[in-house]
C-alpha positions as semicolon CSV with decimal commas, in nm:
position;residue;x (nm);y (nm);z (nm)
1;X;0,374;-0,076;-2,259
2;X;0,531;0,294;-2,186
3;X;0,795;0,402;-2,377
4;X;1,016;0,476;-2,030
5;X;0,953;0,091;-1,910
6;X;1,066;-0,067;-2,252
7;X;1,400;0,157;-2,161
8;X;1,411;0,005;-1,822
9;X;1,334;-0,362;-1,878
10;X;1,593;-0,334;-2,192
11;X;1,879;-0,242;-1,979
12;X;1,753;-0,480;-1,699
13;X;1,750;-0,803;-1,864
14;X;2,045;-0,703;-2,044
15;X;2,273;-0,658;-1,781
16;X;2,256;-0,752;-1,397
17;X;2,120;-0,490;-1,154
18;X;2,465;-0,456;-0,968
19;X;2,633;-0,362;-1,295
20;X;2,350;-0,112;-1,397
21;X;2,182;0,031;-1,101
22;X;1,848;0,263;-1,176
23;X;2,026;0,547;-1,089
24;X;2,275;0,551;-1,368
25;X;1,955;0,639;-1,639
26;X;1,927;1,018;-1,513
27;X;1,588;1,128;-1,428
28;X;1,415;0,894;-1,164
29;X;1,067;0,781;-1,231
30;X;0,802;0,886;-0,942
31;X;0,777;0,534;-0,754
32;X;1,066;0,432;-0,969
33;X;1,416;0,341;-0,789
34;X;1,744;0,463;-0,763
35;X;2,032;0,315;-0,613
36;X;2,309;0,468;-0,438
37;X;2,665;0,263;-0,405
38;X;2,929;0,327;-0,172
39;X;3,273;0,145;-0,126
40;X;3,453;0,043;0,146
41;X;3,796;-0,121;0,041
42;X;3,949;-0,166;0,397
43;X;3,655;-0,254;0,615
44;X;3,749;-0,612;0,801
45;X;3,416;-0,670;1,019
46;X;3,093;-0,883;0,929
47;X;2,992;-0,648;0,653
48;X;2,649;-0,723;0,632
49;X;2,612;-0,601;1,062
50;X;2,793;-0,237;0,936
51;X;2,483;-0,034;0,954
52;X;2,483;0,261;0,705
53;X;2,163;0,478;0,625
54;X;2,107;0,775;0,401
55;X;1,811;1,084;0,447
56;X;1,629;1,171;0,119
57;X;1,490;1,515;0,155
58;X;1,254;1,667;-0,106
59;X;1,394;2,006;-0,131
60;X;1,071;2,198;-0,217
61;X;0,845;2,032;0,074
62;X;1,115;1,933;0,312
63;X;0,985;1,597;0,338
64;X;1,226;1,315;0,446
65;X;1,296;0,977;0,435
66;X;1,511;0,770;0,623
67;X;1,630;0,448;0,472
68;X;1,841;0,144;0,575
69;X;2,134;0,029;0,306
70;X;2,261;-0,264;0,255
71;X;2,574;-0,483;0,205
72;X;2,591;-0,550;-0,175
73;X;2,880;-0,779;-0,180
74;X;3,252;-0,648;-0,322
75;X;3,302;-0,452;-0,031
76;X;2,994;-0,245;-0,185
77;X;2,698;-0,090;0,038
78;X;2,385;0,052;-0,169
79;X;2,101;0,240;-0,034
80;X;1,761;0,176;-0,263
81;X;1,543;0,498;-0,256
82;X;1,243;0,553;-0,419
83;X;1,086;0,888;-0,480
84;X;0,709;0,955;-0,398
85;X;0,743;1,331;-0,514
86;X;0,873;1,489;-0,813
87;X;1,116;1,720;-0,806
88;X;1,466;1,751;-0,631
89;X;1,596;1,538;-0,340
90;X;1,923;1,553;-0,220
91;X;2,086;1,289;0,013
92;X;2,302;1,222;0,292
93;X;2,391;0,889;0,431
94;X;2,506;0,820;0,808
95;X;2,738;0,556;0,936
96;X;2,952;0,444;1,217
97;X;3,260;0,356;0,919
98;X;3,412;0,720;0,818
99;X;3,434;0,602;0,444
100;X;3,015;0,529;0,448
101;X;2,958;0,835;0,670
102;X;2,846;1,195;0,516
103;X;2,834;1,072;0,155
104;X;2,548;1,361;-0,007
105;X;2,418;1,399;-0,346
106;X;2,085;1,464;-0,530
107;X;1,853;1,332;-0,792
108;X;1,613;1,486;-1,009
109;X;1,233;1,309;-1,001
110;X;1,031;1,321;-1,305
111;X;0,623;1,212;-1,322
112;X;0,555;0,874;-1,394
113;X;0,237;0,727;-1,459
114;X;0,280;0,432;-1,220
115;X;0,026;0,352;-0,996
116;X;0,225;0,394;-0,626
117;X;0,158;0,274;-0,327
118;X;-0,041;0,002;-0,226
119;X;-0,201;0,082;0,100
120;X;-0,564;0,133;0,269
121;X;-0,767;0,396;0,071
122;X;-0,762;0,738;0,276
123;X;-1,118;0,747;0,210
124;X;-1,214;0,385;0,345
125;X;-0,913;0,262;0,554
126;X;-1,104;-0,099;0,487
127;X;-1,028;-0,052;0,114
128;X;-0,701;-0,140;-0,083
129;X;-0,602;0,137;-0,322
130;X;-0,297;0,245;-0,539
131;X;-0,152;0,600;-0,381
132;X;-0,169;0,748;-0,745
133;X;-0,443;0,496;-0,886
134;X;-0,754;0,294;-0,857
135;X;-0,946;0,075;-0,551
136;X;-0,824;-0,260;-0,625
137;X;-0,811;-0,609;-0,467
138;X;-0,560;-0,714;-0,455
139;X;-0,489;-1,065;-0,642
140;X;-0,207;-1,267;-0,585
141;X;-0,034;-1,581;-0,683
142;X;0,199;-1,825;-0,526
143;X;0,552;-1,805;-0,697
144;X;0,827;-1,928;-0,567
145;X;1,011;-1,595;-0,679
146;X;1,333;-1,615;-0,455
147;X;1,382;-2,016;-0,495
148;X;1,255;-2,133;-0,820
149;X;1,546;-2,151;-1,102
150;X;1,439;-1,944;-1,430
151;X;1,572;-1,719;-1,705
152;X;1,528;-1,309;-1,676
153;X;1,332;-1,368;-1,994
154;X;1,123;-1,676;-1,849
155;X;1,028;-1,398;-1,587
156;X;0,946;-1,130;-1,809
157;X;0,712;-1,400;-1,992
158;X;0,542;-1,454;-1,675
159;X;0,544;-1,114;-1,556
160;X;0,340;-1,048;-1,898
161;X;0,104;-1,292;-1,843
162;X;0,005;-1,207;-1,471
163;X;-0,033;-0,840;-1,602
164;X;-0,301;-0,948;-1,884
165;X;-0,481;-1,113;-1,605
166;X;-0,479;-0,814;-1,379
167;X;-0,296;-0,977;-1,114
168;X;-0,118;-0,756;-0,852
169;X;0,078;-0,917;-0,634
170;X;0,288;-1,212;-0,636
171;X;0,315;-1,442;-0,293
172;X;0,624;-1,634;-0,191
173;X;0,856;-1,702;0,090
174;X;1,171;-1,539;0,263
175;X;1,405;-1,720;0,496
176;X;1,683;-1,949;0,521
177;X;1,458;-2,218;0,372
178;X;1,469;-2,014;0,073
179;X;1,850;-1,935;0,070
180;X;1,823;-1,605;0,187
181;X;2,098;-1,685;0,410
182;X;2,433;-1,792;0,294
183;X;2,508;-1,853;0,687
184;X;2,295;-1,831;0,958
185;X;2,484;-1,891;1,247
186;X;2,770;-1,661;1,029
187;X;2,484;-1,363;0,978
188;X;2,559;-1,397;0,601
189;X;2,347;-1,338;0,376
190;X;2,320;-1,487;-0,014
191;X;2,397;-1,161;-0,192
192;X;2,398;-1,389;-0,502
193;X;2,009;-1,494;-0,453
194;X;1,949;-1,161;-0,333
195;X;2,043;-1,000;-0,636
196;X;1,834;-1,234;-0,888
197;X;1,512;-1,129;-0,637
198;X;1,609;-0,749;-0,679
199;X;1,665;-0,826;-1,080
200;X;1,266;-1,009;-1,134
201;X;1,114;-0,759;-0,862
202;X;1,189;-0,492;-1,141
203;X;1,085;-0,671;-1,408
204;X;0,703;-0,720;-1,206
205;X;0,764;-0,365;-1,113
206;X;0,785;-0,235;-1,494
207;X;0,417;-0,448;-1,517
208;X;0,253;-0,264;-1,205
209;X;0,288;-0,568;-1,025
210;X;0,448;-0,630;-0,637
211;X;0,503;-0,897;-0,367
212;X;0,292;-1,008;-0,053
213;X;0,598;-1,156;0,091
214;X;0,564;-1,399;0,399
215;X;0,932;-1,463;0,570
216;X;0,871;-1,773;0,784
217;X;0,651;-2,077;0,694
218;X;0,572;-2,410;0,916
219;X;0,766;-2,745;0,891
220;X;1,068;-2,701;0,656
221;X;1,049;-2,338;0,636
222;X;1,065;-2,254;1,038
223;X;1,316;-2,040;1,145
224;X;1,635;-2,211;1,378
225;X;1,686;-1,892;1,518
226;X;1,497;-1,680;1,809
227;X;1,224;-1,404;1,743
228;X;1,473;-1,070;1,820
229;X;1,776;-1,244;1,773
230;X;2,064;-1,112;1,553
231;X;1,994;-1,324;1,271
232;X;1,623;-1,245;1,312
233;X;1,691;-0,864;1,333
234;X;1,969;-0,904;1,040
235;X;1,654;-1,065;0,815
236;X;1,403;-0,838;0,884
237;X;1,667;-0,525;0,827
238;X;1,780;-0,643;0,493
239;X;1,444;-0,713;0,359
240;X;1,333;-0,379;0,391
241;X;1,703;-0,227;0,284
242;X;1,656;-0,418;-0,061
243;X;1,274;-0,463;-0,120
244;X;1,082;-0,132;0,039
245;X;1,169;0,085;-0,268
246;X;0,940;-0,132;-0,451
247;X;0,587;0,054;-0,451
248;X;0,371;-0,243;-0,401
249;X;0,470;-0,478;-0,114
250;X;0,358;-0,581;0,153
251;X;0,565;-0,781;0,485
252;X;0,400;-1,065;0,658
253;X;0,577;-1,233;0,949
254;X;0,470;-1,559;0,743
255;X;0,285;-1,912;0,842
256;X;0,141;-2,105;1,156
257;X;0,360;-1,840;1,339
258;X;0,192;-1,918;1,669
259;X;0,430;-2,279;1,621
260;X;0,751;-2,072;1,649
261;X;0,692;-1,710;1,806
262;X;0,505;-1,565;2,096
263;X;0,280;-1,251;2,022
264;X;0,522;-1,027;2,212
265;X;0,819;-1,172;1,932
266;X;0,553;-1,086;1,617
267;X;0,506;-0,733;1,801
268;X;0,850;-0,670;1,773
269;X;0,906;-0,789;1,425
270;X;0,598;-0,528;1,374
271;X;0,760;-0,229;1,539
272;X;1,105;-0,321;1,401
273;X;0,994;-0,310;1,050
274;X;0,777;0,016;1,070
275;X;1,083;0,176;1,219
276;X;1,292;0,098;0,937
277;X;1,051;0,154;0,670
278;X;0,958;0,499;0,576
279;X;0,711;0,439;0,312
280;X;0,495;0,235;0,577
281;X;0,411;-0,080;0,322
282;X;0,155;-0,251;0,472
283;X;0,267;-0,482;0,733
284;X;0,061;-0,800;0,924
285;X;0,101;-1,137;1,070
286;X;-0,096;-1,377;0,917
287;X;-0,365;-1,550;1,159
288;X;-0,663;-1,770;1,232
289;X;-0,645;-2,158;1,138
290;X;-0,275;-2,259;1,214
291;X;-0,150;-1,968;1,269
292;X;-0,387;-1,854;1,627
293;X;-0,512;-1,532;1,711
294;X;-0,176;-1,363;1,742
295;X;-0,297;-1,035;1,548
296;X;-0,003;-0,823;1,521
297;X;-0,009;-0,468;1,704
298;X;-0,103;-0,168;1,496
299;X;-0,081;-0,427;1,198
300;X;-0,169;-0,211;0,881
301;X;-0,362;-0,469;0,729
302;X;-0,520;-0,785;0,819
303;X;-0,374;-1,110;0,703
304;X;-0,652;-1,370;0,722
305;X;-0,555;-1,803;0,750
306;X;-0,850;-1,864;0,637
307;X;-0,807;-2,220;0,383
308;X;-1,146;-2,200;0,215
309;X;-1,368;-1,905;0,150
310;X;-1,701;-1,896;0,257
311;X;-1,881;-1,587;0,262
312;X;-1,928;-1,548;0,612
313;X;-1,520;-1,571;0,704
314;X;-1,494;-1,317;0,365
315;X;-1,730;-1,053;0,506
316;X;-1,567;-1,093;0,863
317;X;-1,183;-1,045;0,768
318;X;-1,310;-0,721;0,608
319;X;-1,525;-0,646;0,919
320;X;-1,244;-0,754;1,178
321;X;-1,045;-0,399;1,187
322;X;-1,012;-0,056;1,013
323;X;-0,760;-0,162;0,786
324;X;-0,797;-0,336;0,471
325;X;-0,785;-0,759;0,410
326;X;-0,605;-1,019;0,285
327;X;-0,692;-1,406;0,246
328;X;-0,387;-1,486;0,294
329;X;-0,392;-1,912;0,294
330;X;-0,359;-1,958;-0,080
331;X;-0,688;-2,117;-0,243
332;X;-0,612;-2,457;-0,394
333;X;-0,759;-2,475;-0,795
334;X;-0,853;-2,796;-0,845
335;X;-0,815;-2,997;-0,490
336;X;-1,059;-3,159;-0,263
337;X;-0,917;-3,119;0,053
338;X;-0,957;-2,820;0,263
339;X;-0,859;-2,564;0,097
340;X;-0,992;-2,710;-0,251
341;X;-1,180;-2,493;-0,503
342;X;-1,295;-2,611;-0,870
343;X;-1,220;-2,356;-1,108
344;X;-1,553;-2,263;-1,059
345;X;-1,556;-2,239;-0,698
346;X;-1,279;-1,976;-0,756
347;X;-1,478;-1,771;-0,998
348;X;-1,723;-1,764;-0,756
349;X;-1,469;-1,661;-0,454
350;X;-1,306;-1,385;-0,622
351;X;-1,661;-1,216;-0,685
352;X;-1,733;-1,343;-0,303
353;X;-1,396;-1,144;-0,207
354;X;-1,564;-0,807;-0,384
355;X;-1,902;-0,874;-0,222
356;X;-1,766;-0,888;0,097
357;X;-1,631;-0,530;0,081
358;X;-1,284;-0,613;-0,135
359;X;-1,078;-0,875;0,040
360;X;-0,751;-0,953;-0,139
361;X;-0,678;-1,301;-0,192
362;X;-0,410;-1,544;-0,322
363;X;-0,405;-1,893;-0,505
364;X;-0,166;-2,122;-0,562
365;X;-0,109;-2,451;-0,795
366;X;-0,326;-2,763;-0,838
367;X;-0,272;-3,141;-0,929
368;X;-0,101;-3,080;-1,217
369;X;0,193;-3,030;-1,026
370;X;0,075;-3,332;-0,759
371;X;-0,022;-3,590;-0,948
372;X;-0,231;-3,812;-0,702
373;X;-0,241;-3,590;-0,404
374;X;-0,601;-3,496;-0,368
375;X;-0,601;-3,333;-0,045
376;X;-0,375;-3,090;-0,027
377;X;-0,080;-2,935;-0,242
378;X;0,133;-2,669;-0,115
379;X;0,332;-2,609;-0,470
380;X;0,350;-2,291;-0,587
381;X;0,288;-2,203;-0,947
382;X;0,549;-2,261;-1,162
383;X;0,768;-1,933;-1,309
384;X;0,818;-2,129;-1,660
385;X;0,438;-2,279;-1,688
386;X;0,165;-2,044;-1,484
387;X;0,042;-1,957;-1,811
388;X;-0,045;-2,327;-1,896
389;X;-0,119;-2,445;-1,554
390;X;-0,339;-2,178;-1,392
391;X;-0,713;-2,266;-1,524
392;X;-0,903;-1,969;-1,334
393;X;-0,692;-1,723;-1,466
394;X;-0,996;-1,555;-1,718
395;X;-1,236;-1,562;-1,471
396;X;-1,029;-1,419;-1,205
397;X;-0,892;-1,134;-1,459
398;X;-1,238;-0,983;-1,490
399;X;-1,259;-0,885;-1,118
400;X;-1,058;-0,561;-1,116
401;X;-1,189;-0,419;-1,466
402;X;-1,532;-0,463;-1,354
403;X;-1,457;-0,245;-1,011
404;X;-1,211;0,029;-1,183
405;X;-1,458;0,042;-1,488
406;X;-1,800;-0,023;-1,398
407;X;-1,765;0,068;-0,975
408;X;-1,528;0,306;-1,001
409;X;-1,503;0,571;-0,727
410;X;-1,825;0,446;-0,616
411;X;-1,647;0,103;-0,464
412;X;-1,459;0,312;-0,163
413;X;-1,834;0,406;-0,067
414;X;-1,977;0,084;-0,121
415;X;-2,032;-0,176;0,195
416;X;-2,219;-0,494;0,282
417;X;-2,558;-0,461;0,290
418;X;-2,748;-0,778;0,363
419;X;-3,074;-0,639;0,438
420;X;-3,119;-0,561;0,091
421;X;-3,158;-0,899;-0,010
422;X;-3,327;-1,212;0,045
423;X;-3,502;-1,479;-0,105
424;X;-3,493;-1,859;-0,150
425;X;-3,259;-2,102;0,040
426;X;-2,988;-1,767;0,042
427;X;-2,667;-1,712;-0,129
428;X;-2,737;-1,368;-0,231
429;X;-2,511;-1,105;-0,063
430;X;-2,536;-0,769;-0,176
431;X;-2,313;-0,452;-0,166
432;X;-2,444;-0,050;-0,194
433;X;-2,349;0,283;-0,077
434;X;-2,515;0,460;0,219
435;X;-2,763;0,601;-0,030
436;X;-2,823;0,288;-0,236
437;X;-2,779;0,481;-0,556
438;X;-2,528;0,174;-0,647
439;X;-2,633;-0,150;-0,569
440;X;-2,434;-0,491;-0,664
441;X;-2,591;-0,805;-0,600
442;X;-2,415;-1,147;-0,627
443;X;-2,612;-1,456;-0,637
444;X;-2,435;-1,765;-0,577
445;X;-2,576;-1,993;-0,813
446;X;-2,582;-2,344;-0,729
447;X;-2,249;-2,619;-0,642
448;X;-2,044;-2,398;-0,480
449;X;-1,823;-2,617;-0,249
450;X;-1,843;-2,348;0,079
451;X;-2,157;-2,157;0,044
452;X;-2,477;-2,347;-0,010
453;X;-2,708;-2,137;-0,311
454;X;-3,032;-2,207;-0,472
455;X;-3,001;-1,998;-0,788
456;X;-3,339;-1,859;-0,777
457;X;-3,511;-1,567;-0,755
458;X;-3,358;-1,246;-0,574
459;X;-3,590;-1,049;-0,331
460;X;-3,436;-0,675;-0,342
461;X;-3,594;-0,452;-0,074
462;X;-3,537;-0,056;-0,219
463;X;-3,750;0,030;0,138
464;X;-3,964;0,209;-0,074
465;X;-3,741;0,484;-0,205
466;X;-3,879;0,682;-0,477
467;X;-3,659;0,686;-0,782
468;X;-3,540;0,414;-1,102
469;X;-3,286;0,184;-1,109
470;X;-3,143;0,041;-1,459
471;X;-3,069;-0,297;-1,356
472;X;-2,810;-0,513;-1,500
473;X;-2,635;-0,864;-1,528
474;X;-2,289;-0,930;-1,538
475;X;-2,157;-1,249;-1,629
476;X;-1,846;-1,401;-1,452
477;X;-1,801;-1,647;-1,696
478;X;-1,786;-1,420;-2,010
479;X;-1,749;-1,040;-1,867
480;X;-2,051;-0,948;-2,067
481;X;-2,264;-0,724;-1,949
482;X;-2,660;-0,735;-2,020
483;X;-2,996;-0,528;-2,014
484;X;-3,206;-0,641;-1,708
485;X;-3,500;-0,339;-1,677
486;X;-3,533;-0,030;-1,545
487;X;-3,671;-0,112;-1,176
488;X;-3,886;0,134;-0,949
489;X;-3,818;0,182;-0,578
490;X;-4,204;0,260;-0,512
491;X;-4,277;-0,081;-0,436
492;X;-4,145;-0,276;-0,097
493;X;-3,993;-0,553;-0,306
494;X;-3,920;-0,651;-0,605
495;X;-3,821;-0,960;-0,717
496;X;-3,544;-1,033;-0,976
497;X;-3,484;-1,384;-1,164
498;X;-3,150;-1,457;-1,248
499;X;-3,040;-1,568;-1,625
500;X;-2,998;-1,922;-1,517
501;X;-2,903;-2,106;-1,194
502;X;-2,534;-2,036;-1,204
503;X;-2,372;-1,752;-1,056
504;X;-2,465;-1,344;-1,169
505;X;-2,378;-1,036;-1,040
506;X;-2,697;-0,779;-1,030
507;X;-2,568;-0,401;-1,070
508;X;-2,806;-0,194;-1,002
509;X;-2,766;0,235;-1,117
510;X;-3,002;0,481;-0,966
511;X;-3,074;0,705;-1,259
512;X;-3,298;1,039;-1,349
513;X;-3,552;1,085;-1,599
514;X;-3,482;0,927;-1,893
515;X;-3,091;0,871;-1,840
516;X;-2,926;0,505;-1,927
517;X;-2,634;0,358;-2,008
518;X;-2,718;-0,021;-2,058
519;X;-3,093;-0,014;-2,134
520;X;-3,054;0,225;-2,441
521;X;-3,149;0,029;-2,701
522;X;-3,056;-0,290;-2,507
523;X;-2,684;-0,233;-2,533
524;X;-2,428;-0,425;-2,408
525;X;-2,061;-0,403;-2,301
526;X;-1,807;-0,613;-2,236
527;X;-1,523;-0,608;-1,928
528;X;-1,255;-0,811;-2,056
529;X;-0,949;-1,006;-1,888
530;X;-0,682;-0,772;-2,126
531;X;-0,763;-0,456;-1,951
């Protein structure tokens, strides 16, 4: 781990956040935070509906940012800015109270090798990327972050753990449900729950990993108040205030939302949140299944109900808009209802979820935690166990390795291509670039639970081209990487025969004259979970 993280995470899960805020270390990390405190001894009002805001301008460029504060509890407001420049930035903050109003400093930002932003790739809108780092998908796993009782340490063992397995977000819920309220009808908030959210966001922060939070869910967790009403508005403001200076988030109006808001009410949610965040975190409302077609206006990203994950709902989330996808209906390990997946069946749906273009996706616990429920369980993973419990975890770890390592830049080129391939009873899907100089095949092998597969032979169709392709397996069980042959696009077809019956992932590399990377000498190389 970096030397300027180990710093952070000491003083972090030493003290508590409101005691030591970021700031107070000197030099702010790029895409770290800093927090700003002012004091108000006299103020009498609802504090939490006094409104104070502060502009960060980056003195060199003139660029701005605009950011909502937040009431912080003993009479305290705080303002959490992150930088997304190095450099200087001075502040100024902007209230109707005259002790909150025309409070101005500056902050020096240093470089930082953390990976930003996670947004749509500038180069493929369709494709999720880090603003200073790789094309990713994004991986995510249901954690009851806000609610669930833990240790700071308990989270820093889990935050470890979801790193090694090259997991970037976690997925939980945000609403009165969850105690984010300490009164609704009051417009309180639970500055005490609050804080221990802020306190393990940084520690998943110091591991490069963020949130895909939903606010509202179905049954226990639906809202008792309005879309646009004041406690609404209040939620909405205060989850930006405290959780957009995180670098990878992302804000989902939340569950079946079609049982408890209009589309006009999830527009408004939309437009209220883009207003108040200036970093423009990606922001959706999730639909299909329960939650209708209520697709949220100028959504910037699409938030997919779908419970299972056949190919065909895979490849048309990622064809649905021009901005990247989410699954967003956690996959269940281990149930046979319908949302089940064996632990193969998820191996098989995270390479599905690359196939299909890169469509992020989230899972959540199995029976371990429902003991006799076999058709559905809704429990998230546990803080204190996910490293016991979660039984995909290795194969799912190899995903992103394999596209940062072996795709690379290549990926943001790379779409579905189904012409390329054929053969048997189907589930082959294929993925290339608009000159087919990369090629990556996945054939499903047999059992899958959603897509039927035959495991045999693969029918590529190069249309001829003139050229060689070294052609290689990758196996999803083991992340090693194997000699196939170098192929020739002379021919119309040419048929390839998979290792066994299971599922492979074909990789084929247009090369020149006698250049190789895998074939040398029959080579082989290994993409493994601990990247």
């Amino acid at each position: 781990m970096r030397t300027p993280y180990l710093l952070i995470m000491r003083l972090v899960l030493a003290f508590p956040l409101a005691s030591v805020p970021i700031g107070s270390l000197g030099a702010v990390e790029k895409w770290g935070r800093h927090i700003v405190s002012l004091s108000n001894q006299s103020y009498l009002g609802n504090p939490f509906l006094l409104e104070v805001d502060a502009t960060f301008t980056h003195s060199s460029s003139g660029k701005t940012l605009n950011l909502p504060g937040y009431y912080a509890g003993n009479h305290t407001w705080k303002i959490a800015f992150m930088p997304t420049l190095v450099g200087e930035w001075t502040y100024e903050t902007a209230s109707a109270d005259r002790d909150l109003d025309g409070v101005t400093g500056s902050l020096e930002s240093v470089a930082s090798d953390r990976l930003g932003l996670l947004s749509a790739a500038p180069s493929n809108p369709r494709k999720w990327k880090y603003q200073d780092g790789p094309l990713v998908i994004p991986v995510g796993v249901f954690v009851q972050l806000m609610l669930e009782d833990a240790s700071l340490a308990q989270v820093a063992k889990m935050a470890d753990f979801l790193r090694s397995k090259n997991v970037q977000l976690v997925n939980f819920r945000l609403s009165e449900n969850d105690y984010a309220f300490s009164s609704v009808r009051g417009l309180r908030m639970n500055v005490k729950a609050w804080d221990r959210l802020e306190q393990r966001m940084e520690i998943l922060a110091s591991r490069g990993i963020g949130a895909n939070i939903m606010l509202y869910t179905d049954d226990s967790g639906k809202p008792s108040f309005r879309g646009g009403s004041a406690a609404e508005n209040l939620l909405v403001r205060y989850t930006i205030a405290r959780l957009a200076s995180f670098p990878q988030v992302l804000f989902n109006t939340g569950i079946d939302i079609r049982e408890y808001r209009t589309l006009q009410q999830i527009n408004a949610y939309g437009a209220l949140a883009r207003t108040l965040d200036p970093y423009d975190h990606p922001i959706s409302s999730r639909h299909g299944g329960g939650s209708g077609r209520h697709v949220m206006h100028r959504q910037t990203f699409n938030s997919v109900g779908d419970r299972n994950s056949e190919i065909s709902k895979l490849l048309s989330a990622y064809d649905a808009d021009d901005v990247p996808s989410s699954n967003d209906d956690n996959w269940g390990e281990q149930q046979s209802g319908i949302n089940g997946h064996t632990i193969s069946d998820l191996r098989r749906a995270a390479w599905k979820a690359t196939i299909a273009g890169g469509v992020g996706f989230n899972i959540r616990h199995n029976q371990k935690s429902c003991p006799g429920n076999t058709t559905e369980c809704d429990t998230p993973f546990s803080i204190k166990a996910i490293a016991e419990d979660w039984d995909s975890a290795d194969f799912v770890a190899l995903v992103n390795p394999f596209i940062e390592d072996v795709l690379g830049s290549d990926f943001q080129l790379m779409e579905p291509d189904q012409a390329l391939v054929g053969g048997g009873r189907g589930g082959k899907y294929a993925l290339a670039d608009p000159d087919r100089e990369k090629i990556l095949i996945l054939t499903m092998g047999v059992n899958d639970s959603w897509d039927s597969g035959d495991g045999g032979s693969i029918s590529i169709d190069l249309g001829g081209s003139s050229g060689h392709w070294e052609a290689s397996w990758f196996d999803p069980r083991s992340g090693e990487r194997t000699c196939h042959a170098i192929l020739a696009g002379e021919t119309p077809t040419t048929t390839v025969t998979p290792p066994t019956s299971d599922d492979w992932l074909l990789l084929l590399d247009k090369v020149s004259g006698g250049e190789s990377t895998i074939c040398t000498g029959n080579r082989q190389s290994r993409t493994t979970g601990d990247h």
